[in-house]
N, C-alpha and C positions, 0 to 999 in steps of 0.2 A: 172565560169559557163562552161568553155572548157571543164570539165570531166565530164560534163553530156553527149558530144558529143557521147563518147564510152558505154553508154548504149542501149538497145532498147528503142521503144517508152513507151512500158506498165512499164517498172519500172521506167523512166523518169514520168510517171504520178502518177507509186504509191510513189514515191517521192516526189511529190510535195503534189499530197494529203494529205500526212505525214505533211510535213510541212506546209499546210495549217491549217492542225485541231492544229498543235502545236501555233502555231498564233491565232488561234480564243481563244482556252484556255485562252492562256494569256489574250489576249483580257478581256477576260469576269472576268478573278479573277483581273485585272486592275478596271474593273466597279464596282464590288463587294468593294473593298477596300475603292474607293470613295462613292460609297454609305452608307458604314457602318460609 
């Protein structure tokens, strides 16, 4: 997590949002597999 030190704040958060929605995706095609 050190190299996020040297970014600004706004692309430290569009980074995270990034890997938030890539986390829920999974998330949800995870749900999908079990429910089929």
């Amino acid at each position: 997590m050190d190299c996020f030190n040297t970014y600004p704040d706004e692309t430290k958060r569009k980074v995270q949002t990034s890997n938030n929605k890539r986390l829920l995706s999974t998330k949800n095609k995870v749900a999908e597999q079990k429910l089929s």
